[in-house]
C-alpha positions as CSV (number, residue, x, y, z in Angstrom):
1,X,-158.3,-138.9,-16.0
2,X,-157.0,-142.2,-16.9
3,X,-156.2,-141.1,-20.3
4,X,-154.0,-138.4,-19.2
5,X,-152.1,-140.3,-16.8
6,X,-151.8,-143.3,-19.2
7,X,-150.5,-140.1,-22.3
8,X,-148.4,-139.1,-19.0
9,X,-146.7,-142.3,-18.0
10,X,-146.0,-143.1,-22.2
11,X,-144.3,-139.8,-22.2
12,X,-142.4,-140.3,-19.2
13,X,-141.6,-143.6,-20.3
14,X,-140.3,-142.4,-23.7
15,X,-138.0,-140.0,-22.3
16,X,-136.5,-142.6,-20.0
17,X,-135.8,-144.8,-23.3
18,X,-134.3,-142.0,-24.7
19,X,-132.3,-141.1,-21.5
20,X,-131.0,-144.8,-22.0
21,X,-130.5,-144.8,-25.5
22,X,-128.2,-141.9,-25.2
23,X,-126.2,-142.9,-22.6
24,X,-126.0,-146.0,-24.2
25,X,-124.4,-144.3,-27.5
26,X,-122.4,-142.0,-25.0
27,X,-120.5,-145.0,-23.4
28,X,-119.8,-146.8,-26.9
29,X,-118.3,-143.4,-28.5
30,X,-116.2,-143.7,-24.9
31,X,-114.6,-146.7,-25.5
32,X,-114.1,-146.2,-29.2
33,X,-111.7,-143.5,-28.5
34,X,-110.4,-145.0,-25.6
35,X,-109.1,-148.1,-28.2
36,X,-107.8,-144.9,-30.7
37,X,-105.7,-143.3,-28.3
38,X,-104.0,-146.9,-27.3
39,X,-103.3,-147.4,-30.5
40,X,-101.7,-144.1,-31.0
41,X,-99.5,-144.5,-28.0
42,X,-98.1,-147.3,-28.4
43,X,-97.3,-146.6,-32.2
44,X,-95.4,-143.4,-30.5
45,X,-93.6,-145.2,-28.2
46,X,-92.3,-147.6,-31.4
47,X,-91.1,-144.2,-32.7
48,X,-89.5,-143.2,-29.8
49,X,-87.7,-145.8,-29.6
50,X,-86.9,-146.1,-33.1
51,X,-85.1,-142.0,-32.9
52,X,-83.6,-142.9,-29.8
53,X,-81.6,-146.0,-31.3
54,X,-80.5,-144.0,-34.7
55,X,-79.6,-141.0,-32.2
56,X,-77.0,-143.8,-30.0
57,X,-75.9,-145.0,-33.2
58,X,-75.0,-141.3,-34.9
59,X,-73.8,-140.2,-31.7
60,X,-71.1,-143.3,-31.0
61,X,-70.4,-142.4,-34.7
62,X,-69.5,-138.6,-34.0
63,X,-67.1,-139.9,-30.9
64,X,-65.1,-142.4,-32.9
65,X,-64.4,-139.5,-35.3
66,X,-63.7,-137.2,-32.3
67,X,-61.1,-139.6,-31.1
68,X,-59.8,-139.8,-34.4
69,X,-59.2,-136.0,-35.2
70,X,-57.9,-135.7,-31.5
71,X,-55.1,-138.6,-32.1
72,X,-54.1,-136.9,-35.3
73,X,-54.0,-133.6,-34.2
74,X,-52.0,-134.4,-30.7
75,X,-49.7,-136.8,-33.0
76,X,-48.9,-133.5,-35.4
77,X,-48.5,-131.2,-31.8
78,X,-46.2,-133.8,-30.6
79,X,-43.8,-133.9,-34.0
80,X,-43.8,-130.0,-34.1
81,X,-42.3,-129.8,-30.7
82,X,-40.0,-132.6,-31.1
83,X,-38.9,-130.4,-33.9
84,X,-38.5,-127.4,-32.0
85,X,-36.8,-128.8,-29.0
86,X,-34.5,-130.0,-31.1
87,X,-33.6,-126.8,-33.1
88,X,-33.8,-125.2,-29.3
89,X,-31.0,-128.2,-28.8
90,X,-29.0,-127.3,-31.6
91,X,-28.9,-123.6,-30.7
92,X,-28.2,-124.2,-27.6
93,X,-24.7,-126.2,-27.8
94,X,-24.0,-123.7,-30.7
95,X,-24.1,-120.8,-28.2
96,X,-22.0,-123.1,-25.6
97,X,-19.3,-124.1,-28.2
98,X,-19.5,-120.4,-28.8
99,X,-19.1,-119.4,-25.0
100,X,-16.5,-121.5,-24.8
101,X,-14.5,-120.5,-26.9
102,X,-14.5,-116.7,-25.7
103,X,-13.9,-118.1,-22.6
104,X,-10.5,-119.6,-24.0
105,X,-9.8,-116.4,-25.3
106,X,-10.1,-114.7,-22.3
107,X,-8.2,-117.1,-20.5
108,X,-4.9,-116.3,-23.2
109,X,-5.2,-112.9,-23.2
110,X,-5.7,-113.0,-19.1
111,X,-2.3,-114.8,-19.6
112,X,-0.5,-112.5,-21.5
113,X,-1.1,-109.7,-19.4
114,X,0.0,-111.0,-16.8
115,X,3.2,-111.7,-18.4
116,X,3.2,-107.8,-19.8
117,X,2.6,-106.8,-16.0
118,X,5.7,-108.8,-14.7
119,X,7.6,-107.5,-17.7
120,X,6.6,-103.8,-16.9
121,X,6.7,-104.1,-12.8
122,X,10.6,-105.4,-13.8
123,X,11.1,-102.5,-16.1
124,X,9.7,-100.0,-13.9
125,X,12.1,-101.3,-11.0
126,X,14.7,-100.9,-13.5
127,X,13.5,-97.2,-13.8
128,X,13.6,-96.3,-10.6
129,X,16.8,-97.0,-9.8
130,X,18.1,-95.7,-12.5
131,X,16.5,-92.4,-11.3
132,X,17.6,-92.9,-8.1
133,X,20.8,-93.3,-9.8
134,X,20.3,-89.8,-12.0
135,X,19.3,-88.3,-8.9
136,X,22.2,-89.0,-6.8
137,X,24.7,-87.8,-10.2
138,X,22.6,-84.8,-10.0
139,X,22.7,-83.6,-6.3
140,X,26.6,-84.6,-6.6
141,X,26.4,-82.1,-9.3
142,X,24.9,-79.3,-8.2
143,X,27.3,-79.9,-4.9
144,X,30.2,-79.5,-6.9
145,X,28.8,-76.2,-8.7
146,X,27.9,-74.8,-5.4
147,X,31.8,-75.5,-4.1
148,X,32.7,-73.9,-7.4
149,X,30.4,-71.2,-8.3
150,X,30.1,-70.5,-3.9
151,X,26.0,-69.8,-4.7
152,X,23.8,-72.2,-3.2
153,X,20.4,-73.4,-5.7
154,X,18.2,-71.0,-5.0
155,X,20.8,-67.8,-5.5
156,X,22.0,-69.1,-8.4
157,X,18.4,-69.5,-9.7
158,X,17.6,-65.8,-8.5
159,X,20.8,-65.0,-10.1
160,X,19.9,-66.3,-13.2
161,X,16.2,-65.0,-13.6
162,X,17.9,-61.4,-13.0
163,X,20.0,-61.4,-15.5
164,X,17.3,-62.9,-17.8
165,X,14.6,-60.1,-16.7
166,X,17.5,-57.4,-16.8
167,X,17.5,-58.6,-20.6
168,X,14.0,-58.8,-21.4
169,X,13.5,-55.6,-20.1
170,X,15.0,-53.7,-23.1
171,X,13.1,-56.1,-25.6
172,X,10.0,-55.9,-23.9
173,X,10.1,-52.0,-24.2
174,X,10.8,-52.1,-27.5
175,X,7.8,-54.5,-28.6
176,X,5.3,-52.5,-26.4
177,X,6.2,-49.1,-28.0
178,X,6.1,-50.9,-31.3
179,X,2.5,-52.0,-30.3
180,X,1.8,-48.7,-29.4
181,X,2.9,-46.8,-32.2
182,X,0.9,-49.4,-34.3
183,X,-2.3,-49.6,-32.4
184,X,-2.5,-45.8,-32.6
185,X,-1.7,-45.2,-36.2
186,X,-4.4,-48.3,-37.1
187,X,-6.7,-46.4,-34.2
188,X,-6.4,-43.0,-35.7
189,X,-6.8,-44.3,-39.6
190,X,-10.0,-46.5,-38.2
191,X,-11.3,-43.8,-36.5
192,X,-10.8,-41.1,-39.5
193,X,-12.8,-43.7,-41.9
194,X,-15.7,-44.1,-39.2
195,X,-16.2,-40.2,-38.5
196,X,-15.7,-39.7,-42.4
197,X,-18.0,-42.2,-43.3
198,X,-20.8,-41.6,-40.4
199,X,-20.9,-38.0,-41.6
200,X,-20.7,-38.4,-45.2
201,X,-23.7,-40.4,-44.1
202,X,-25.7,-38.0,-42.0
203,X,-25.5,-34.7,-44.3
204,X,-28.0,-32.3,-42.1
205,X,-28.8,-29.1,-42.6
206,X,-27.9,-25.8,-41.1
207,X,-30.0,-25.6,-37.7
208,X,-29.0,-21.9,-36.6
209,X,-31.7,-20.2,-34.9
210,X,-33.1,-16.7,-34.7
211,X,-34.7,-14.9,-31.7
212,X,-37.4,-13.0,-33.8
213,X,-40.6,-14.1,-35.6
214,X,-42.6,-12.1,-38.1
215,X,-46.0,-12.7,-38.5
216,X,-47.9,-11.5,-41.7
217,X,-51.0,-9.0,-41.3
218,X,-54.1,-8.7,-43.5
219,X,-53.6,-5.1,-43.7
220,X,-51.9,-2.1,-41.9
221,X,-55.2,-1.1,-40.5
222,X,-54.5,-4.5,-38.3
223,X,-51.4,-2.6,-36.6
224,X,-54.0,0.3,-34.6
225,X,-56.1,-2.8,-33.6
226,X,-53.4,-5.0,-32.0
227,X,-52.0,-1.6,-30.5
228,X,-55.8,-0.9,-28.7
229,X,-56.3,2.3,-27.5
230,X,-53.9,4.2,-25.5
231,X,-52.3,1.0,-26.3
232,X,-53.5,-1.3,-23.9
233,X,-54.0,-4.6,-26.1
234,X,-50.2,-4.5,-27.2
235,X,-49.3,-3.8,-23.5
236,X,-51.5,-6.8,-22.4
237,X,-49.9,-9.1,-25.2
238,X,-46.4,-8.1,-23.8
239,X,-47.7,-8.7,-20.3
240,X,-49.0,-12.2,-20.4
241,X,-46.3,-13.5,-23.0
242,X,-43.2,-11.7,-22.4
243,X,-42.6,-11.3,-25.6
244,X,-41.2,-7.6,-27.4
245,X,-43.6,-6.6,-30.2
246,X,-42.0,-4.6,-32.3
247,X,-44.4,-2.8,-35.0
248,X,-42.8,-0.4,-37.5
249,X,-42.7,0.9,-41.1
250,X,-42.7,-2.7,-42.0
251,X,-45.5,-3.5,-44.6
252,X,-48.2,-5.8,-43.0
253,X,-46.4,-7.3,-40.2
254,X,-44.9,-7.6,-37.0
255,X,-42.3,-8.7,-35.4
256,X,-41.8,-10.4,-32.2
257,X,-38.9,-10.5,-30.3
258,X,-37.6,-12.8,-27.1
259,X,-35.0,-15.3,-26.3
260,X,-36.9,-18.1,-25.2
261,X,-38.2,-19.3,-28.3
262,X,-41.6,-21.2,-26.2
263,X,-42.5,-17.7,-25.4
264,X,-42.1,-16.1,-28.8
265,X,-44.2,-19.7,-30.0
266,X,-46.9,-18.8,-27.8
267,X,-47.1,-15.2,-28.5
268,X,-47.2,-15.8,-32.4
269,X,-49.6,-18.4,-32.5
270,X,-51.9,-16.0,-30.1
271,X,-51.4,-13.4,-32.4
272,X,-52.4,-15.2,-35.4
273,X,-55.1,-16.5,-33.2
274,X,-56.5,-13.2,-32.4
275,X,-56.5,-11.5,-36.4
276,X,-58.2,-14.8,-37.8
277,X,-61.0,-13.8,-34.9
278,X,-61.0,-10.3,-35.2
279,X,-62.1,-9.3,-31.8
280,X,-58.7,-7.9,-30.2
281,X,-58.8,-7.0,-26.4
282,X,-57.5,-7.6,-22.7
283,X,-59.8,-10.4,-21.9
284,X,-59.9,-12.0,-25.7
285,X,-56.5,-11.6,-25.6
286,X,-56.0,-13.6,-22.2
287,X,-58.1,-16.4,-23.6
288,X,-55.8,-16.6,-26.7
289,X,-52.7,-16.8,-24.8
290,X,-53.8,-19.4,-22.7
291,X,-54.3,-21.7,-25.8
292,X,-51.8,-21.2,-27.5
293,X,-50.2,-22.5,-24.1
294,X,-51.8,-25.8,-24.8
295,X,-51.0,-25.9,-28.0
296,X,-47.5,-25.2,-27.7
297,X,-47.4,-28.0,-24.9
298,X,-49.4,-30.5,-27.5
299,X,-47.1,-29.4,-30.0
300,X,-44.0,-30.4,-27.1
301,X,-45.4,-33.8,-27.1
302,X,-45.5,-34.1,-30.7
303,X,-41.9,-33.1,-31.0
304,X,-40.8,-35.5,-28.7
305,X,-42.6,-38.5,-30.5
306,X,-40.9,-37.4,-33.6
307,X,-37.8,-37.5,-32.5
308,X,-37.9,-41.0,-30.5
309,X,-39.5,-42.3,-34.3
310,X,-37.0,-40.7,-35.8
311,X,-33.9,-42.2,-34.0
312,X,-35.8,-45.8,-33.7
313,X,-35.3,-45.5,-29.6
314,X,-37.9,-47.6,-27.8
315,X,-39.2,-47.9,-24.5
316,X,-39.0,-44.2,-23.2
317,X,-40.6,-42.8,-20.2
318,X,-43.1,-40.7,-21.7
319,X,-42.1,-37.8,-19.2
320,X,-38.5,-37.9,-21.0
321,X,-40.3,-37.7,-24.3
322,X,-42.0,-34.6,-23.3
323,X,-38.9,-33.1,-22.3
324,X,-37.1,-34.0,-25.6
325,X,-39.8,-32.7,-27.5
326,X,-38.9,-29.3,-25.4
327,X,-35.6,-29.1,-26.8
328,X,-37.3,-28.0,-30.3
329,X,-37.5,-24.6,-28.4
330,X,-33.7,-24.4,-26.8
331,X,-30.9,-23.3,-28.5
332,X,-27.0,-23.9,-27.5
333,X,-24.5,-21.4,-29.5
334,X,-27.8,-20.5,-32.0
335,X,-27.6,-24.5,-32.6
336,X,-31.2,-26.0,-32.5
337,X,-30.8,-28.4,-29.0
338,X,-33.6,-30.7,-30.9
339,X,-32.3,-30.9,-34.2
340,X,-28.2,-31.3,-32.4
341,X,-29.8,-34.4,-30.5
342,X,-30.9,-36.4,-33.4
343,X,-28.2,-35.5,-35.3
344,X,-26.1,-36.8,-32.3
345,X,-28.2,-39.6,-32.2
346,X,-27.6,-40.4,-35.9
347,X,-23.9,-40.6,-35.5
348,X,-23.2,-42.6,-32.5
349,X,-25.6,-45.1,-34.0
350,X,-23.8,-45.5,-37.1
351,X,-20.4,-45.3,-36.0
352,X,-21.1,-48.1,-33.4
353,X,-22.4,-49.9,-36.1
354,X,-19.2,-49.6,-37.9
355,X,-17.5,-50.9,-34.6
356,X,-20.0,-53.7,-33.9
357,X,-21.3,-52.3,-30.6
358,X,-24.8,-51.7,-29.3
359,X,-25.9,-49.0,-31.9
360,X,-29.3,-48.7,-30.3
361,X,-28.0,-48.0,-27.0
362,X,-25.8,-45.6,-29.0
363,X,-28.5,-44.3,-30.4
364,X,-30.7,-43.5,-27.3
365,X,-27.7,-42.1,-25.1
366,X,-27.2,-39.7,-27.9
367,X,-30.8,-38.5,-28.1
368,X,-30.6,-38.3,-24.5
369,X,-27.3,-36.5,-23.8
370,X,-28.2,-32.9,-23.8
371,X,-31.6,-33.7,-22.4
372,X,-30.7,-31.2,-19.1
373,X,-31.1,-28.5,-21.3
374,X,-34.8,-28.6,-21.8
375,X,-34.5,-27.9,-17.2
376,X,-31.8,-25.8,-17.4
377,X,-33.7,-22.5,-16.8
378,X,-36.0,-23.9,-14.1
379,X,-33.5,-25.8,-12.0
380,X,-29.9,-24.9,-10.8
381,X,-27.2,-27.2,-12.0
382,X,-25.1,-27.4,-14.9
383,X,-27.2,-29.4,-17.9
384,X,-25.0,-32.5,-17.7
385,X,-25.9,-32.9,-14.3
386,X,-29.5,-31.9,-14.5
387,X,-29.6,-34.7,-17.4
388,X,-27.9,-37.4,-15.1
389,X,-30.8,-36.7,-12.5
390,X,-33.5,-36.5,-14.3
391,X,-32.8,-40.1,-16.4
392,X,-31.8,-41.6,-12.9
393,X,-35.4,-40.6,-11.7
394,X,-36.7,-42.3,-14.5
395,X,-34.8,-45.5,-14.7
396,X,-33.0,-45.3,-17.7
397,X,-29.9,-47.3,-18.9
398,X,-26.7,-47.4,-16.2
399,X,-24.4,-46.5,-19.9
400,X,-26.9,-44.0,-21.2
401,X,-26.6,-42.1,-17.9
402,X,-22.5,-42.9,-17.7
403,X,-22.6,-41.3,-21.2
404,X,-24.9,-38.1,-20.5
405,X,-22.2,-37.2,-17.8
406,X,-19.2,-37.9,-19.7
407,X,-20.1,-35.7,-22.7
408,X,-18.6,-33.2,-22.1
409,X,-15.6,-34.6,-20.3
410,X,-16.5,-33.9,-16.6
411,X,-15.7,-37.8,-15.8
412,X,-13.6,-40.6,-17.4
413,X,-15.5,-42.2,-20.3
414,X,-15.6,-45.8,-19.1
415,X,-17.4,-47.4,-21.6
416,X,-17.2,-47.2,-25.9
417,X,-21.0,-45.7,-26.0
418,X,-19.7,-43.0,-23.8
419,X,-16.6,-41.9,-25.7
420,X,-18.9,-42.3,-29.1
421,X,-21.4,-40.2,-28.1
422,X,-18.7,-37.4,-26.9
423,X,-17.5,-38.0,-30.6
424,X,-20.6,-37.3,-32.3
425,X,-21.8,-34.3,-30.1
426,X,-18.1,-33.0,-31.3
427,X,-18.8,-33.0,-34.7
428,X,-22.2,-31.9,-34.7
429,X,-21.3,-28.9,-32.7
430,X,-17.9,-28.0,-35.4
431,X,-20.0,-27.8,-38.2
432,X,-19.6,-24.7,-39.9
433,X,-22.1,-22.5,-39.7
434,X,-23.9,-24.6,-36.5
435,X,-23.4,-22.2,-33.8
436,X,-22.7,-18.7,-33.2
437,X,-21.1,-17.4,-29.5
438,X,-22.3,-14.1,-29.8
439,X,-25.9,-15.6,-29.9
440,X,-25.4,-17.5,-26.7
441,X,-23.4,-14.8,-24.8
442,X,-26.9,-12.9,-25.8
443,X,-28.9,-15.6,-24.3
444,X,-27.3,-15.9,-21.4
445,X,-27.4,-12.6,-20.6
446,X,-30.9,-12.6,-20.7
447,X,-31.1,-15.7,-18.7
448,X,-29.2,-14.2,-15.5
449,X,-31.2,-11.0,-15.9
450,X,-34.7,-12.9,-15.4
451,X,-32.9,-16.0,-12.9
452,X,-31.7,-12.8,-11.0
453,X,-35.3,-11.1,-10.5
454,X,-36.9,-14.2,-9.9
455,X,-34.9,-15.2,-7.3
456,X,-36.6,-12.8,-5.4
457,X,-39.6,-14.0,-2.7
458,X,-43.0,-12.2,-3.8
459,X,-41.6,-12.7,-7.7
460,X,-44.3,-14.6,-9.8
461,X,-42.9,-13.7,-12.9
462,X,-40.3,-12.4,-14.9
463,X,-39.9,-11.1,-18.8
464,X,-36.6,-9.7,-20.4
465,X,-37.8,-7.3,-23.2
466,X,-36.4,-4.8,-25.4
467,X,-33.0,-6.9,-26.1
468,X,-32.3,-7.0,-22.5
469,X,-32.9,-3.2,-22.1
470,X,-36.4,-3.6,-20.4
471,X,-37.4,-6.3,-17.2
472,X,-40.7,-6.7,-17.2
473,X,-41.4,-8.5,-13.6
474,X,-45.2,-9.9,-12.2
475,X,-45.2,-9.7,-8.6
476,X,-47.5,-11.3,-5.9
477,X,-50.0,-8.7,-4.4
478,X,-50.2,-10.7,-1.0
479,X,-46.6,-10.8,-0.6
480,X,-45.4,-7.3,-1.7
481,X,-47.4,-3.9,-0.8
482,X,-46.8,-0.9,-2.8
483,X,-44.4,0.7,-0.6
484,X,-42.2,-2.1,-1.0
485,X,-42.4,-2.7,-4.6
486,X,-40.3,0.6,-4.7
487,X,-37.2,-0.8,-2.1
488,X,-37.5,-4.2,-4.2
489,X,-36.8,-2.8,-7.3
490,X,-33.7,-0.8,-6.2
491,X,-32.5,-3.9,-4.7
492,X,-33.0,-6.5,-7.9
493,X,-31.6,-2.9,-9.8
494,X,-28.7,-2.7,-7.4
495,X,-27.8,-6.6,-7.7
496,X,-27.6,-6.9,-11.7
497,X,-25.3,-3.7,-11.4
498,X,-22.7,-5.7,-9.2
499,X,-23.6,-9.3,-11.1
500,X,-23.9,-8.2,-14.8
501,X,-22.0,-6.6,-17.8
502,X,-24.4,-5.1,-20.1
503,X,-24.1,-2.3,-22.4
504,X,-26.7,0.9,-21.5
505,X,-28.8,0.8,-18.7
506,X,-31.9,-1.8,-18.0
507,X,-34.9,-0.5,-16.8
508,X,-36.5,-2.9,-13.7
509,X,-40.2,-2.4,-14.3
510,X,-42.6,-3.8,-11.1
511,X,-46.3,-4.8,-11.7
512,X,-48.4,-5.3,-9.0
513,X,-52.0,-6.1,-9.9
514,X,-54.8,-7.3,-8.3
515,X,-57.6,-9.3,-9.5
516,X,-61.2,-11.0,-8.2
517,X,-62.5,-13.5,-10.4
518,X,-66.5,-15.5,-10.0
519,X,-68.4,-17.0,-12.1
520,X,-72.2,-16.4,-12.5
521,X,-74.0,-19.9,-12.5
């Protein structure tokens, strides 16, 4: 027991020495580095020190040089504006020398006119008495020739412009006839050159129309199949188109016969419709008929648009093309109204050329001047007037209407457009070999013998056939019975024997049909 308390207490006592040992050491190593770090300190401080001197001594270096660069540089600023000043100086008592001067010469001149206005306002006093002076001569003057002449101012003066107009009168007479006499033989020669040379220009054709068409058959066999049997399809034909088909001796064809050319167009394209099909009667033939209708109104329209292209007139109302393009199928004296409306149109545009006026107004009154024509048999009126109304309605040109109503001479021609289309529908009408009376009288005749039945109420239709010999007329069932189909044909009979001359007789044929028509859906 005592040995392991004696090891125990040498152990304890070991670790104590060592405990004291270490903090021994521990405290030395203190102080050691406690002397170090003084040292360094205070050598840091030296340097410190040292930087903060050399950095005093650079920097009262850098301000002396400072001052020195600012001393020069406000020393040069200071001689550059001296400089300037001056020359400012300089310029400135060179401008007042300069002032001065004009100044002086303003002065002089103010001088002298002054002078020239005294000298003038003397002068000018001068003048007016002297024409005070002149004055009083004068009214002594003219005192002294009324005592003598016994005519006061004013007679004498009306006296005197009497006798000089009594004098001029002759002379003045004499010029203006002179004038006259020249202005018409250099109008006359003028004009002569312009019509020669406008329709040396335009050299148409012949335009002379017939009333009959022919059209070709296949064979003669074709003839008993268009007649039908008991001839019914032929009768039909004549029905619907009122058109005369006249079949004869003639070798493979047929002709057809009527006044109004649309008519005879419509039957002979039906016609030729029917033998390229083959299958001829009543109801094949009614659907023929009806287009050739529409094709002759296509073909209208086509007309027209030829005509307007033709004559280089722009901006028409597409209703007045139409009715130009109906024109191809009107005739005036056997004259082709179409072909006599371009031609027309033709001329006034190049003889208004020729004068330096509007040719394409020239030319569009001159298309448009017998455009009543293509109305004529539907509406009452004479053409020009029908034309004047109808281009009114559709807003044309104030000098194309003035020119359509003057045309034929039934107003004063007001304007040059005017008076050169009445010119150029002259010369197309005296062509030789343009028109034929005989022709119209013809058509005419026919016209009043159809305007005549269908003025009749109940008339739906009415056909001139057989030359005029033959009035075919298409009346309403509703309106008209039988037993008064007979007391209307005496009277339409009765009133072309008092309105007409015609040579024969004219037979006044009624039909009065009635139809039903459905369709099976």
């Amino acid at each position: 027991m005592s040995i392991e308390i004696a090891v125990l207490l040498i152990v304890v006592a070991l670790a104590v020495g060592a405990a004291v040992s270490g903090f021994i050491s521990f405290k030395q190593g203190i102080r050691y580095r406690q002397r170090t770090a003084e040292a360094a300190m205070g050598s840091a401080e030296k340097e410190a020190e040292r930087i903060v001197e050399d950095a005093k001594k650079t920097a009262e270096t850098l301000k002396k040089e400072a001052l020195v660069e600012a001393k020069d540089e406000i020393h040069k600023s200071r001689q550059e504006t001296e400089k300037e000043l001056k020359e400012r100086r300089i310029e400135v008592s060179r401008q007042e020398r300069r002032i001065n001067q004009k100044e002086e010469t303003i002065d002089r001149k103010l001088d002298n006119l002054e002078k020239k206005e005294e000298t003038l306002q003397g002068k000018l006093k001068s003048a007016e008495e002297k024409m005070a002076e002149a004055e009083r001569i004068k009214n002594s003057q003219l005192d002294m020739l009324e005592k003598i002449s016994e005519f006061t101012k004013e007679q004498a003066k009306e006296y005197l412009l009497s006798n000089l107009e009594n004098e001029l009168v002759h002379e003045k007479a004499v010029k203006v006839s002179n004038f006259e006499a020249q202005i018409k033989d250099d109008c006359e020669a003028k004009a002569r050159q312009y019509i020669s040379l406008a329709i040396a220009r335009c050299a148409a054709d012949q335009v002379s129309e017939t009333a009959v068409s022919v059209v070709a058959l296949p064979n003669d066999e074709m003839k008993g199949r268009i007649i039908g049997r008991e001839g019914r399809n032929i009768r039909t034909i004549e029905t619907l188109t009122g058109v005369d088909l006249i079949i004869d001796d003639t070798p493979e064809a047929i002709t057809l016969s009527c006044f109004d050319q649309v008519r005879r167009e419509v039957a002979r394209i039906a016609l030729e419709k029917l033998i390229q099909d083959g299958r001829i009667h009543p109801t094949r033939i009614e659907e023929m008929v009806d287009k050739a209708r529409r094709e002759v109104e296509y073909k209208i329209k086509q007309e027209g648009e030829r005509a307007v292209l033709e004559c280089n007139v722009h901006n028409l109302n597409h209703e007045l093309v139409k009715l130009i393009g109906r024109l191809r199928f009107r005739t005036s004296y056997r004259q082709n109204v179409l072909d006599h409306s371009i031609e027309v149109s033709h001329l006034a545009g190049m003889m208004a050329s020729e004068l330096g006026v509007d040719a394409n107004l020239a030319r569009r009154a001159g298309l448009l001047h017998d455009i009543g024509k293509a109305l004529s048999y539907e509406i009452e009126g004479s053409h020009v007037q029908i034309g004047v109304d109808v281009c009114k309605k559709y807003k044309e040109n104030a000098d194309v209407i003035h020119a359509i109503e003057a045309h034929h001479g039934d107003v004063e021609t007001h304007t040059v457009v005017a008076a050169l289309v009445q010119a150029a529908d002259a010369i197309s009408a005296a062509r030789p070999g343009a028109r034929s009376e005989n022709y119209e009288n013809y058509i005419k005749r026919l016209q009043k013998l159809e305007e005549i039945c269908t003025s009749y109420d109940g008339v739906e239709k009415s056909y001139a056939m057989q030359a005029g010999r033959e009035v075919r007329i298409m009346i309403k069932p509703e309106k008209i019975n039988d037993e008064k189909m007979v007391l209307v044909a005496r009277e339409i009979a009765k009133r072309i024997e008092d309105e007409m001359d015609y040579p024969g007789q004219i037979k006044v044929n009624l039909i009065r049909e009635s139809r039903a028509v459905e369709y099976a859906k």
